[in-house]
C-alpha beads as a LAMMPS data file, in Angstrom:
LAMMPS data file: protein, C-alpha beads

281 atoms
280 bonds

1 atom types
1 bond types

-500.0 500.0 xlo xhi
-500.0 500.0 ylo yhi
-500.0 500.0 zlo zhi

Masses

1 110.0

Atoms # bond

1 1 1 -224.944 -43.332 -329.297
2 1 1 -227.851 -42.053 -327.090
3 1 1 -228.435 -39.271 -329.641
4 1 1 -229.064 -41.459 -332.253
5 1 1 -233.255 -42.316 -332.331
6 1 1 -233.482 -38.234 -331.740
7 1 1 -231.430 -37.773 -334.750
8 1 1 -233.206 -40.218 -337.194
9 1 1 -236.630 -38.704 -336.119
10 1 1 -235.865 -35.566 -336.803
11 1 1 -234.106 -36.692 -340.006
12 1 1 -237.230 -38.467 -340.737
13 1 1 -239.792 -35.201 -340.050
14 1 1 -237.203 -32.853 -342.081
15 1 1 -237.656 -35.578 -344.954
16 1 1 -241.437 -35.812 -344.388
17 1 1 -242.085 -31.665 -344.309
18 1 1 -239.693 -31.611 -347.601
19 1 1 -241.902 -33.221 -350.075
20 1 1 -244.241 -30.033 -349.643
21 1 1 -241.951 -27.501 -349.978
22 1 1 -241.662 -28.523 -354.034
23 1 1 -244.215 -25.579 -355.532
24 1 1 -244.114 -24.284 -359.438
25 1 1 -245.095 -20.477 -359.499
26 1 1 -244.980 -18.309 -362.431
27 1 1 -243.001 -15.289 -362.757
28 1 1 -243.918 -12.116 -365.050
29 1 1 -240.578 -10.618 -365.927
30 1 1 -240.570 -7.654 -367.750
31 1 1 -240.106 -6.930 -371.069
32 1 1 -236.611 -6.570 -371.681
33 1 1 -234.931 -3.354 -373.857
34 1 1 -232.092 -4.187 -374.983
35 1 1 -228.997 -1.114 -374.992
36 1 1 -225.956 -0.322 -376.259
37 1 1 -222.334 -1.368 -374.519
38 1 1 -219.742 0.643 -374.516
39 1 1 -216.242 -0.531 -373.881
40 1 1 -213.193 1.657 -374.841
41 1 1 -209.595 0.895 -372.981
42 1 1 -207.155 4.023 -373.720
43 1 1 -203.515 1.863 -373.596
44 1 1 -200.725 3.901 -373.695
45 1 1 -198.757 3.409 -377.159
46 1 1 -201.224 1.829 -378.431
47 1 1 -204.353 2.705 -381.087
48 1 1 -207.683 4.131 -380.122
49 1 1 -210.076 1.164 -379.986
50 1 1 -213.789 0.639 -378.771
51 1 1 -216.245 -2.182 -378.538
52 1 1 -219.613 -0.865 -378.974
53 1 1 -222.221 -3.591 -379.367
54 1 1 -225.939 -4.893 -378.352
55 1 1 -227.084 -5.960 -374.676
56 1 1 -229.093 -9.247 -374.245
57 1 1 -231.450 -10.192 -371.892
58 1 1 -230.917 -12.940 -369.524
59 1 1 -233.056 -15.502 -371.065
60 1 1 -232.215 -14.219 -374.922
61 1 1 -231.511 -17.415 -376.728
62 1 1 -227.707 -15.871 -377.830
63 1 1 -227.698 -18.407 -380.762
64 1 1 -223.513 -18.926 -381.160
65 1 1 -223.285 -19.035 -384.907
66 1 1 -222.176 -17.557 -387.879
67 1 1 -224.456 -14.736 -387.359
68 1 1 -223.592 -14.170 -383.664
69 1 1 -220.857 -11.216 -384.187
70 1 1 -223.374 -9.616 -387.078
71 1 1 -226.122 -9.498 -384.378
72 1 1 -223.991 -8.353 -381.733
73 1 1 -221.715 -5.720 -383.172
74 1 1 -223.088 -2.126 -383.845
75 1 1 -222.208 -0.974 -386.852
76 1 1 -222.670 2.560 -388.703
77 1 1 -222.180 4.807 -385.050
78 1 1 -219.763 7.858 -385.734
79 1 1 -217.279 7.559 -382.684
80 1 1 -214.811 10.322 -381.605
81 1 1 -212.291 10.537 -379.364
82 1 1 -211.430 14.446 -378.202
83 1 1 -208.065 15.079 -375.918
84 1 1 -205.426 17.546 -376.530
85 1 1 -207.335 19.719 -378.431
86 1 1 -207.408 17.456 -381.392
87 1 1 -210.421 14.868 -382.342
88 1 1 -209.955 11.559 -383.486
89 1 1 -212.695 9.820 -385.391
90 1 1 -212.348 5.935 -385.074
91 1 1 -213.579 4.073 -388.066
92 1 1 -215.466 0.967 -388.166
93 1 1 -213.246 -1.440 -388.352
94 1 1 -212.596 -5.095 -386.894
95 1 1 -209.578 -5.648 -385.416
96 1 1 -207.990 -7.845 -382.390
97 1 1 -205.440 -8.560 -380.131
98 1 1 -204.225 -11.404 -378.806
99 1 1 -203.033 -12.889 -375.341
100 1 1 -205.932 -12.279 -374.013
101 1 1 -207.912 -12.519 -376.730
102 1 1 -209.558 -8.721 -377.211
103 1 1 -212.084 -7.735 -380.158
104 1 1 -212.713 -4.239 -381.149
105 1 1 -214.869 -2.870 -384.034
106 1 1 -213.677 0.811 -383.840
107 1 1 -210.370 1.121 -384.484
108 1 1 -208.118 4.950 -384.849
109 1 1 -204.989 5.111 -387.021
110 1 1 -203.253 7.050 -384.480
111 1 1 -201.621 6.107 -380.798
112 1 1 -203.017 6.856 -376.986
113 1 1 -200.339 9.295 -375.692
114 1 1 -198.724 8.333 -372.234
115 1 1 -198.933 11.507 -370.545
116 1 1 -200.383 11.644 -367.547
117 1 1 -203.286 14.095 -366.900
118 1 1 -204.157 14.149 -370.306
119 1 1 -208.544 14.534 -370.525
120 1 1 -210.407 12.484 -372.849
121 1 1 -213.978 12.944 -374.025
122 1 1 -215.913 10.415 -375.949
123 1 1 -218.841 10.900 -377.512
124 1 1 -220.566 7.777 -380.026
125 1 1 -223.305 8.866 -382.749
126 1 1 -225.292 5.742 -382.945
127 1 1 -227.132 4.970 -386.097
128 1 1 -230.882 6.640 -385.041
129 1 1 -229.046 9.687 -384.073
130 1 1 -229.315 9.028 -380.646
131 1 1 -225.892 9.558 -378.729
132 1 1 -223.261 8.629 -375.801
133 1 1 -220.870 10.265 -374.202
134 1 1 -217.956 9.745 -371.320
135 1 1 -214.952 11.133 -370.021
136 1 1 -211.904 9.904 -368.438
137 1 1 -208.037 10.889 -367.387
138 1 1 -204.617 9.413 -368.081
139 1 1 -203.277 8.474 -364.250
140 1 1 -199.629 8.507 -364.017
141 1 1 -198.233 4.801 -363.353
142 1 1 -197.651 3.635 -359.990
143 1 1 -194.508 1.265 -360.573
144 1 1 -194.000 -1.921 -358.752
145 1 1 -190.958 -1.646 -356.452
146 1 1 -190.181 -4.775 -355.380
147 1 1 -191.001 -8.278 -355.591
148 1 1 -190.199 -11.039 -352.814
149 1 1 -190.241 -14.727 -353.025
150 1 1 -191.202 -16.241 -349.452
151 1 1 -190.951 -19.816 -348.825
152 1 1 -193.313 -21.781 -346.738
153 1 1 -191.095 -22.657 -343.385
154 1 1 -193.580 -25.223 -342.243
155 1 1 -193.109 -26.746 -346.316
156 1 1 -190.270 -25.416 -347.952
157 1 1 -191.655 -26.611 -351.510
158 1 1 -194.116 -23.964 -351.448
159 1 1 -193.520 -20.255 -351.641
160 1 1 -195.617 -17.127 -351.939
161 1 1 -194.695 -13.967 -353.712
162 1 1 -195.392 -10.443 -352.305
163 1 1 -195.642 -7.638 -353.969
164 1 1 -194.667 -3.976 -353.514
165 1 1 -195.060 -0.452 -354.344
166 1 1 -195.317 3.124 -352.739
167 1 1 -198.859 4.573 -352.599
168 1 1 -199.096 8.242 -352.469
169 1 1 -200.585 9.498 -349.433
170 1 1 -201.775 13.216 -350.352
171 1 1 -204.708 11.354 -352.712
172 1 1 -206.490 8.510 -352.692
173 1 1 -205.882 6.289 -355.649
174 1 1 -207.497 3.069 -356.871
175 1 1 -205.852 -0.479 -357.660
176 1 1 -206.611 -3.733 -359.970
177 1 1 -204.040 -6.379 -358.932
178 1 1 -203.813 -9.354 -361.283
179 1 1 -201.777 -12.611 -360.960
180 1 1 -201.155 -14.988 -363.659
181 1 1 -199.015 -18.063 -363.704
182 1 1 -197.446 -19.168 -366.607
183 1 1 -198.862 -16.698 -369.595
184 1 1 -201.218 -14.040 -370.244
185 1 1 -203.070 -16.114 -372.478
186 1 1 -205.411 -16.943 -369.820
187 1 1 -208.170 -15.703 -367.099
188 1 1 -206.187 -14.665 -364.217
189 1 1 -205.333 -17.096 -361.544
190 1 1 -205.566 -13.699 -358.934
191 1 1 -207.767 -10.282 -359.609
192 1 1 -208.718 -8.137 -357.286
193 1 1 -209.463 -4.665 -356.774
194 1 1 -208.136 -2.513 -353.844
195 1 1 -207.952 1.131 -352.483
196 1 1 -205.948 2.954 -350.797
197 1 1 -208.481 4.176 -347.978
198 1 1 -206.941 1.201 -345.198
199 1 1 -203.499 1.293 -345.449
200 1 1 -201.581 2.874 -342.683
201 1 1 -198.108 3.436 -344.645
202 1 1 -197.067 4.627 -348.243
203 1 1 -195.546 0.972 -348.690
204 1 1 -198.654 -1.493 -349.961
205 1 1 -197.761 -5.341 -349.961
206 1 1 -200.159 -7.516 -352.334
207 1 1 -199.544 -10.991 -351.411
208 1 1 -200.519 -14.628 -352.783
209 1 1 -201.066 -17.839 -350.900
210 1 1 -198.429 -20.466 -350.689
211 1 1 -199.508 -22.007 -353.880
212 1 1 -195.818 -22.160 -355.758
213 1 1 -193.371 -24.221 -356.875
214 1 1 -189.908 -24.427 -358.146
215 1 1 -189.724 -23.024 -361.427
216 1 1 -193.231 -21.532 -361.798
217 1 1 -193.769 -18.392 -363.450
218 1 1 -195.415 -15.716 -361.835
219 1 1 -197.170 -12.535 -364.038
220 1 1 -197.690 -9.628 -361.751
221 1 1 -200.184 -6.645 -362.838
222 1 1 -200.703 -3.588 -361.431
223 1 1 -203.237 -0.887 -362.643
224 1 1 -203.572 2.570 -361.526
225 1 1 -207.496 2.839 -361.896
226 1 1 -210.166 5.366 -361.771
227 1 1 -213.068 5.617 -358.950
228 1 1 -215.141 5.341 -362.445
229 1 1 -213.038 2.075 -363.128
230 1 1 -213.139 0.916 -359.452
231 1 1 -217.105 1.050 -359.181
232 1 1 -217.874 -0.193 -362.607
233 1 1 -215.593 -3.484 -361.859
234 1 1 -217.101 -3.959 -358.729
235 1 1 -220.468 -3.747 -359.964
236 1 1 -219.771 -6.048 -362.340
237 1 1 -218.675 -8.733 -359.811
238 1 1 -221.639 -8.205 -357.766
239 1 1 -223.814 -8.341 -361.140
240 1 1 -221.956 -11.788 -361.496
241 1 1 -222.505 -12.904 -358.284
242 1 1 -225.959 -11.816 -358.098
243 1 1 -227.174 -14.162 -361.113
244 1 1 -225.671 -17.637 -359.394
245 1 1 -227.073 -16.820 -356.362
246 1 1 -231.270 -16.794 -356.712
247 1 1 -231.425 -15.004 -352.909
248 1 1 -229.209 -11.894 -353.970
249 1 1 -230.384 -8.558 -354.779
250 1 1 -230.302 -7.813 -358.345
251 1 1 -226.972 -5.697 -358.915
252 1 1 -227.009 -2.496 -361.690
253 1 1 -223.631 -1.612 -363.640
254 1 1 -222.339 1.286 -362.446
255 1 1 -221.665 2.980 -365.866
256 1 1 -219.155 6.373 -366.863
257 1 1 -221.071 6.421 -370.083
258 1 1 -224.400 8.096 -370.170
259 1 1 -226.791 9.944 -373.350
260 1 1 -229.726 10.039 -374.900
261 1 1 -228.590 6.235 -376.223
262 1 1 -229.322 4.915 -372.530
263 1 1 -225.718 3.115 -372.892
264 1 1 -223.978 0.762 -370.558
265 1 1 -220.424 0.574 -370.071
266 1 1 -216.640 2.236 -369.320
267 1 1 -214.529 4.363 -370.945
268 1 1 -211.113 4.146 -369.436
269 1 1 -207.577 4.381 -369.461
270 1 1 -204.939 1.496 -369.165
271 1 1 -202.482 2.348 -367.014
272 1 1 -200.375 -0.253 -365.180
273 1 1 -196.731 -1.993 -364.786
274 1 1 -196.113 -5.620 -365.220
275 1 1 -193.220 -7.592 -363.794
276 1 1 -192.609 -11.458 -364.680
277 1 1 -190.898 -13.961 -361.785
278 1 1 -189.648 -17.185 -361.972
279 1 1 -190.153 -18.769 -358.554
280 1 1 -186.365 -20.081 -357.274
281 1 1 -184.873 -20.814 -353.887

Bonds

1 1 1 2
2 1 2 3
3 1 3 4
4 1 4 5
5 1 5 6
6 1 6 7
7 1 7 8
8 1 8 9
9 1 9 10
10 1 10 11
11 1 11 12
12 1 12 13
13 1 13 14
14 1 14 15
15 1 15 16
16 1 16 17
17 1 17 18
18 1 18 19
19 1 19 20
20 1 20 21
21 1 21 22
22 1 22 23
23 1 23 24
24 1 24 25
25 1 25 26
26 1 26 27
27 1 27 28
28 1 28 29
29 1 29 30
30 1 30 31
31 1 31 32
32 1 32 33
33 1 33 34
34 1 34 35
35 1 35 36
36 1 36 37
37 1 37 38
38 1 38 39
39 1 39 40
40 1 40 41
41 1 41 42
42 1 42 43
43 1 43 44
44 1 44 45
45 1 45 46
46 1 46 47
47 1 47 48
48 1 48 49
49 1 49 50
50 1 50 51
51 1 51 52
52 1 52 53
53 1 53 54
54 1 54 55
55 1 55 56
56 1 56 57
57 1 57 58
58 1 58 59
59 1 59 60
60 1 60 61
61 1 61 62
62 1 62 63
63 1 63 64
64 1 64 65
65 1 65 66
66 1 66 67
67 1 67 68
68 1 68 69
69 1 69 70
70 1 70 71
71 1 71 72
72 1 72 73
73 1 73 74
74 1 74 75
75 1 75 76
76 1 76 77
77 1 77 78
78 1 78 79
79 1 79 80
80 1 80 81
81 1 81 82
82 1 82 83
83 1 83 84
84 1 84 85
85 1 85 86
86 1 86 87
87 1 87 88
88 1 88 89
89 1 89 90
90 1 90 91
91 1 91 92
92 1 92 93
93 1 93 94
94 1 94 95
95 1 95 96
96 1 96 97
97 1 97 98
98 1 98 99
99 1 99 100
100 1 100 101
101 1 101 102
102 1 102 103
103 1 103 104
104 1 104 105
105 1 105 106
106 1 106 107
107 1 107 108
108 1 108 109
109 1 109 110
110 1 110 111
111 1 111 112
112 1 112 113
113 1 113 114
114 1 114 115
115 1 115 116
116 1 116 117
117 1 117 118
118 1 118 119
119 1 119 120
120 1 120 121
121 1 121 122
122 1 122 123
123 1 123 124
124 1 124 125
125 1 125 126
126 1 126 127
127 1 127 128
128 1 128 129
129 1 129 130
130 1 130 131
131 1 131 132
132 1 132 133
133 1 133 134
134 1 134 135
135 1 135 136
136 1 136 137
137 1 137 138
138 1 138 139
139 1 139 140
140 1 140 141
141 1 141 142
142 1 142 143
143 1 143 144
144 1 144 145
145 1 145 146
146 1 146 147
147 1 147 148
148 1 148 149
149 1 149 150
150 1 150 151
151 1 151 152
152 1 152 153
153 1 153 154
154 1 154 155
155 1 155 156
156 1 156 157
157 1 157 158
158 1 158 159
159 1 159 160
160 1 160 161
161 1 161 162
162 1 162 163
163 1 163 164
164 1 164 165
165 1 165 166
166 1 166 167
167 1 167 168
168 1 168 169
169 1 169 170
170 1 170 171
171 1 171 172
172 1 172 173
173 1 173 174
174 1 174 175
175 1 175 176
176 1 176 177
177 1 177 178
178 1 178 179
179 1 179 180
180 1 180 181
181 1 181 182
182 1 182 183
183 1 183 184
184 1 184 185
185 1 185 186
186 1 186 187
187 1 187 188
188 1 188 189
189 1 189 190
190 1 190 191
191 1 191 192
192 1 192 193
193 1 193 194
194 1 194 195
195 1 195 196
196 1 196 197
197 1 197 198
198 1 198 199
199 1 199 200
200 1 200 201
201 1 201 202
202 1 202 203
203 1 203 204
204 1 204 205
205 1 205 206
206 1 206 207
207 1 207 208
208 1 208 209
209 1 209 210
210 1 210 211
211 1 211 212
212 1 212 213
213 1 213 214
214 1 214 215
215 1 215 216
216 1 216 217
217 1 217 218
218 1 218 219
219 1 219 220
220 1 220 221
221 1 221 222
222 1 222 223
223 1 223 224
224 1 224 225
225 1 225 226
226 1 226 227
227 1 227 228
228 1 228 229
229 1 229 230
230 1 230 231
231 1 231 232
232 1 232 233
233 1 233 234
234 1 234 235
235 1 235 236
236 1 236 237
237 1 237 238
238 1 238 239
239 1 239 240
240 1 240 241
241 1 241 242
242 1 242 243
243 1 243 244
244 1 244 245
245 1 245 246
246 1 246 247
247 1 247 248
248 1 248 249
249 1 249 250
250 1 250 251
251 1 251 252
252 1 252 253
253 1 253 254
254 1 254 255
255 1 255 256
256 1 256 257
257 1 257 258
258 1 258 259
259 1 259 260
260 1 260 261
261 1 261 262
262 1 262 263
263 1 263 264
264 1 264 265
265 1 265 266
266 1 266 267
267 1 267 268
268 1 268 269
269 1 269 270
270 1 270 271
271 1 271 272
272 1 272 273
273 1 273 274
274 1 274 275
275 1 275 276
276 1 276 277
277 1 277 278
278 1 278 279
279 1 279 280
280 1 280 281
């Protein structure tokens, strides 16, 4: 204990220097312009839908009321949808999907073809005239081969599941691998995004930690994504990470929509296979 005096002294100095680090300074933050958001999802068999609404600024008081979609939502924008040599106009129309919960308010009659390499171009009419635009392809999907259920050997109650598929070499392709236990209805329990740049084989294992039980259910996602996809997704994590942490650099959304509009957002397709598990011995 011959440590101890030294450590309560400098306890006590560290407590003493402390009350005069406490200082209030003002900051001038700019004035903030708010833009338009853009997020369209192409899903295979399913309609042509976009989310196109208002940007707030990080200290906008968002005032969750009744009037909270009517302020949000941008309405009267002429939105089309070119692939095929055909045009789609989407009109502007609410609609939703469930499990997760998904809002769009421009909605198509007809359905996203499945074909891969299939070119899409977007381009959004916003009320002043101004405009956006974006483009995007159909990737072909990369199937999950197998699935493997490995039980802890140092606590046999506990298994992992690892996950795996066959990455081809000749490009280099992009990943989103989700996890969810139990049902869809829910922010994923795993999500991550991953290339192909590190791995040394064609065969690609996703793994989880030894988190399960008997009987647990196990949803397993796996998108074929985009660079565009890729970069906007991980800007948006650093964007998130960047406002809880007061020391980080502020992060920008890396954006595949661009115009005249000065738009934010992604215009994608959906491309991915899901397998469900049931965790047994």
């Amino acid at each position: 204990m011959k440590y101890l005096p030294h450590i309560l002294l400098l306890s006590a100095l560290a407590l003493l220097g402390a009350c005069n680090l406490e200082k209030e300074i003002d900051l001038e933050l700019p004035l903030y312009d708010s833009q338009p958001v853009v997020e369209c999802y192409l899903e295979p068999g399913k309609p042509f839908r976009l989310l196109l609404t208002r940007s707030y600024g990080f200290f906008d008081p968002l005032g969750l009321d009744s009037t909270f979609l009517d302020k949000t939502l941008i309405s009267g924008a002429v939105v089309t949808i070119a692939y095929n040599g055909r045009v789609d106009t989407l009109a502007n129309t609410l609609s939703a999907e469930f499990m997760p919960l998904k809002i769009f308010n421009y909605t198509g009659q007809n359905l996203v073809p499945a074909t891969p390499g299939v070119e899409y171009t977007l381009r959004i009419t916003m009320p002043d005239g101004k405009e956006i635009t974006g483009q995007t392809i159909m990737l072909p999907k990369v199937p999950i081969d197998s699935i493997r259920v490995e039980w802890n050997p140092q606590r046999d109650t506990l298994a992992r599941v690892l996950t795996y598929i066959t990455d081809d070499r000749t490009q280099e392709n992009f990943y989103r691998r989700m996890i969810n236990y139990a049902t869809l209805d829910s922010l994923p329990d795993q999500d991550f995004l991953a290339t192909d740049r590190i791995a040394q084989t064609e065969v690609i294992a996703f793994g989880t930690g030894y988190e399960l039980r008997q009987g647990d259910t196990v949803i397993n996602t796996l998108f074929h994504i985009t660079k565009d996809y890729y970069d906007y997704l991980e800007s948006v994590q650093l964007a998130v990470f960047g406002n809880q942490n007061p020391f980080a650099q502020p992060a920008r959304i890396k954006s595949n929509v661009r115009g005249s509009a000065n738009p934010l957002g992604i215009f994608t397709c959906l491309v991915y296979d899901r397998d469900t598990t049931i965790i047994r011995k």
